[in-house]
N, C-alpha and C positions, 0 to 999 in steps of 0.2 A: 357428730361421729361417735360410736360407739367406744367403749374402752380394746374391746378385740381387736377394731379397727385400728384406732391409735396407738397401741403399743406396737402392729406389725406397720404400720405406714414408717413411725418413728425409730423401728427396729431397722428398715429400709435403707429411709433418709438419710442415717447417719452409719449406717452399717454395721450396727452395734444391737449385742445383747446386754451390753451392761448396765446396771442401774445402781445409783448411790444412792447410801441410805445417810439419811441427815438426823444423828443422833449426839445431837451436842450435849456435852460435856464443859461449862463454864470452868469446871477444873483443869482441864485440859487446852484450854484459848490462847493464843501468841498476846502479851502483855498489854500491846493497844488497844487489848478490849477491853481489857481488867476493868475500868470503869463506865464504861458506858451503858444503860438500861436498857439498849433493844441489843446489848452482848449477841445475842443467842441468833436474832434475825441477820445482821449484818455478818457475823461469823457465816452461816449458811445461807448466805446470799453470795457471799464471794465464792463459797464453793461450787455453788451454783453455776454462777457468772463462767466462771475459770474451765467446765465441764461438760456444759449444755451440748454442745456441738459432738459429743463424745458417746453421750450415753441415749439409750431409749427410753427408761424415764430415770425420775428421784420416788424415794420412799423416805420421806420421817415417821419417823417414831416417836406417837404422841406422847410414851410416860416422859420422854426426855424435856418436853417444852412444860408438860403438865404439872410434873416434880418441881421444875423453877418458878410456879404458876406465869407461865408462857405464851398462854394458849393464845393471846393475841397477837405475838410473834407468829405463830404457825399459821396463822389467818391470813396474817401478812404476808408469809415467804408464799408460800398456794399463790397467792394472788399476785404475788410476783414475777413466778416461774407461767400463771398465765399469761401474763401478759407480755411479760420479756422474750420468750420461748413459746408459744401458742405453738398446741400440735405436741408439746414433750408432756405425757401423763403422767400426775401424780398420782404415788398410791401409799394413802394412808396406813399405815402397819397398828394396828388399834387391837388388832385380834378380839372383835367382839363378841360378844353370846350371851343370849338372854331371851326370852318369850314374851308372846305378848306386846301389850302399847310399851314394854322399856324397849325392846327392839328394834321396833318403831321409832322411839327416840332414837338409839345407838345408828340409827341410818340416816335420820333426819340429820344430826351430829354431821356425824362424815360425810354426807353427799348434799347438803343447804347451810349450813354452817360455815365445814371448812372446803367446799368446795373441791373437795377431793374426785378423780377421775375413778378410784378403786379403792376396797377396803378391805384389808384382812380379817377372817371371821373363823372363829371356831364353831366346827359343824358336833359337837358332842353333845347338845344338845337337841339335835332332831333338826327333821326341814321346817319345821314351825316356826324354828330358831330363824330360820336365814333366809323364811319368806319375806320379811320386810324387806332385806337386801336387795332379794331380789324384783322386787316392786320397781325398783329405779333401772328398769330395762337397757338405758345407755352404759349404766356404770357398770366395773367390773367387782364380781366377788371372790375372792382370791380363798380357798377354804386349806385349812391345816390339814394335811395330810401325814406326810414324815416327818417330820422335825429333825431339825440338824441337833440337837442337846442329848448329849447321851440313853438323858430320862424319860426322852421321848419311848423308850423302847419298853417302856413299863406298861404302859396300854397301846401303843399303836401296832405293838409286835404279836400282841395274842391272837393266839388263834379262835377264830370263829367259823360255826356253819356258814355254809355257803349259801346265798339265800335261793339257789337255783333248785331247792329240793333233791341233788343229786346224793349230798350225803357227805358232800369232801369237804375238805378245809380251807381256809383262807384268814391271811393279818386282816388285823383291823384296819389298818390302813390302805389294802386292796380294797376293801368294801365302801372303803368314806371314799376310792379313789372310781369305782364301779358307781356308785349314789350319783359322784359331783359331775361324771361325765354323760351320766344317762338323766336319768328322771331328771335330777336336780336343772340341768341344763336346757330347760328348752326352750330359751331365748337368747345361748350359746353365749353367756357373757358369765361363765365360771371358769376359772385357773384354781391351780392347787399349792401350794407351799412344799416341797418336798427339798430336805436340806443335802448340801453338797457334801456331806461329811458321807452319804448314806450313797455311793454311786450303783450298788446294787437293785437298791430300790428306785431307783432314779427310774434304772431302766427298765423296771420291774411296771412304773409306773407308766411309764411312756407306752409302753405294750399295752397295757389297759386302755388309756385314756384317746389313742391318734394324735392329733395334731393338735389338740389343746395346749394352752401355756402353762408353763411350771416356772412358779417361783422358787428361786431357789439361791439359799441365802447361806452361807459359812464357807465362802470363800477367803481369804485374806487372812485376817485376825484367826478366827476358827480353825484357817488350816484345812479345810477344800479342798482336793487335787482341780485343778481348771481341768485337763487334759481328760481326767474320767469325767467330769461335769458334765462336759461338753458331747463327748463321744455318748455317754449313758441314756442324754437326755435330749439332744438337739432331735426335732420333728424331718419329718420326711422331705421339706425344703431346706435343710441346715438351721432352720428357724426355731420360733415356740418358747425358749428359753428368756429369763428373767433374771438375770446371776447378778445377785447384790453380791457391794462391796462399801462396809460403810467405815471401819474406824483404821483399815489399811490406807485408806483414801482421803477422809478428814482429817488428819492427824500427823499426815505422811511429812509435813514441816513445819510441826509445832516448835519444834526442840530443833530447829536449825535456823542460826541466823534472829535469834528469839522471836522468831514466827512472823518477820516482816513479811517473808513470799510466802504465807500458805497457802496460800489460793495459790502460785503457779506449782509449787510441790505436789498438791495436789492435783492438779491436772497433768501432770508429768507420771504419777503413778496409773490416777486412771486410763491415760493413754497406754502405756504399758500394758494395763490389765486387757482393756478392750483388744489388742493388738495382738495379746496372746489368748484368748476367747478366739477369736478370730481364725486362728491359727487351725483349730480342728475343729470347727463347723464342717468341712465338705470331708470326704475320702475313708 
């Protein structure tokens, strides 16, 4: 099954647009990890555990396993969430870019390595950049669009010709968002990254794009409105959306209890989150 497929089957299944993102933090762990060397796997395997049923997929975030040299942990958890959870996509947050055989590399990486369902990629380097990506026709490519970071707005807000020779204007981020839904796409396994801090572009986006999926990340922690997420960006079946929620959610009961129930804290938030997602999908 495709990743477009699996994320709306599992968007279905479980009636959820939400996805957690697994960006552990060994400084931030409930005390019974403190010592143990797979810390970072078994941390984000209870989150996992505690969530599956909730969300439509998980996304880690490789600098976090990478920085503790981890990567064998993230190999691990992939292959954990396949098999425990078959059917729930992961999507690697790696943001890669590069030309050429490293690209090549940076795909072989996330989709034979760590067995990832999608991969986020920075498109500023041209379609050359994200041909290898898209080589692997099941998987998804998830490309940078708006960014939820302030700074984002430093290049993805200028304005450029419009490539239609008409003569008018457009962000750069209408054009990476016109590229990833047309040309780029035509083996329909492209989504875009467009952050919740930005709902005007949300919906700026969603007009461009139809019924493609948008990830869409700075909810919780960031400070996201859900309610304009949701309304800006949800597709023509209530559907399409991607709305992470990572350190509202991992973290929700580090600092209670000294973090014996994180895993049920944590699924007590994500329920929450998804419940109010939920809330304005339709009307």
């Amino acid at each position: 099954m495709s990743f477009i497929a699996g994320i709306d089957q599992a968007s279905r299944q479980r009636n959820s647009l939400l996805c957690v993102g697994l960006d552990p933090d060994p400084a931030r762990f409930p005390a019974q990890l403190a010592e143990r060397s797979d810390a970072i796997f078994e941390f984000c395997r209870a989150i996992v555990d505690a969530t599956a049923d909730l969300v439509c997929s998980f996304k880690p975030q490789i600098a976090y396993f990478a920085a503790q040299r981890a990567e064998d942990q993230l190999e691990a958890l992939i292959a954990h969430i396949h098999e425990r959870h078959p059917g729930l996509p992961v999507i690697l947050d790696a943001k890669r870019s590069d030309i050429g055989s490293t690209a090549e590399m940076y795909a072989r990486e996330a989709f034979e390595r760590y067995r990832a369902d999608a991969v986020t990629v920075n498109p500023y380097l041209g379609r050359d950049s994200v041909k290898p990506f898209l080589a692997y026709r099941d998987k998804g490519v998830i490309l940078l669009c708006r960014t939820s970071n302030p700074g984002g707005s430093d290049l993805q807000f200028l304005e450029v010709d419009k490539a239609d020779g008409t003569g008018g204007k457009e962000h750069l981020y209408e054009r990476v968002a016109r590229l990833v839904s047309g040309e780029w796409n035509r083996h329909g396994q492209c989504a875009l990254v467009v952050g919740a801090t930005f709902p005007e572009e949300i919906r700026r986006v969603r007009q461009l794009v139809g019924d493609m999926p948008l990830l869409v990340p700075g909810i919780g922690a960031q400070g996201g409105d859900i309610e304009a997420t949701v309304k800006a960006g949800r597709n023509s079946t209530g559907m399409g959306l991607i709305i992470n929620s990572s350190r509202a959610i991992l973290y929700a009961g580090t600092q209670v209890d000294d973090g014996i129930n994180f895993a049920a804290a944590a699924r007590q938030v994500a329920l929450q989150t998804r419940d109010e997602i939920n809330r304005y999908r339709v009307g």
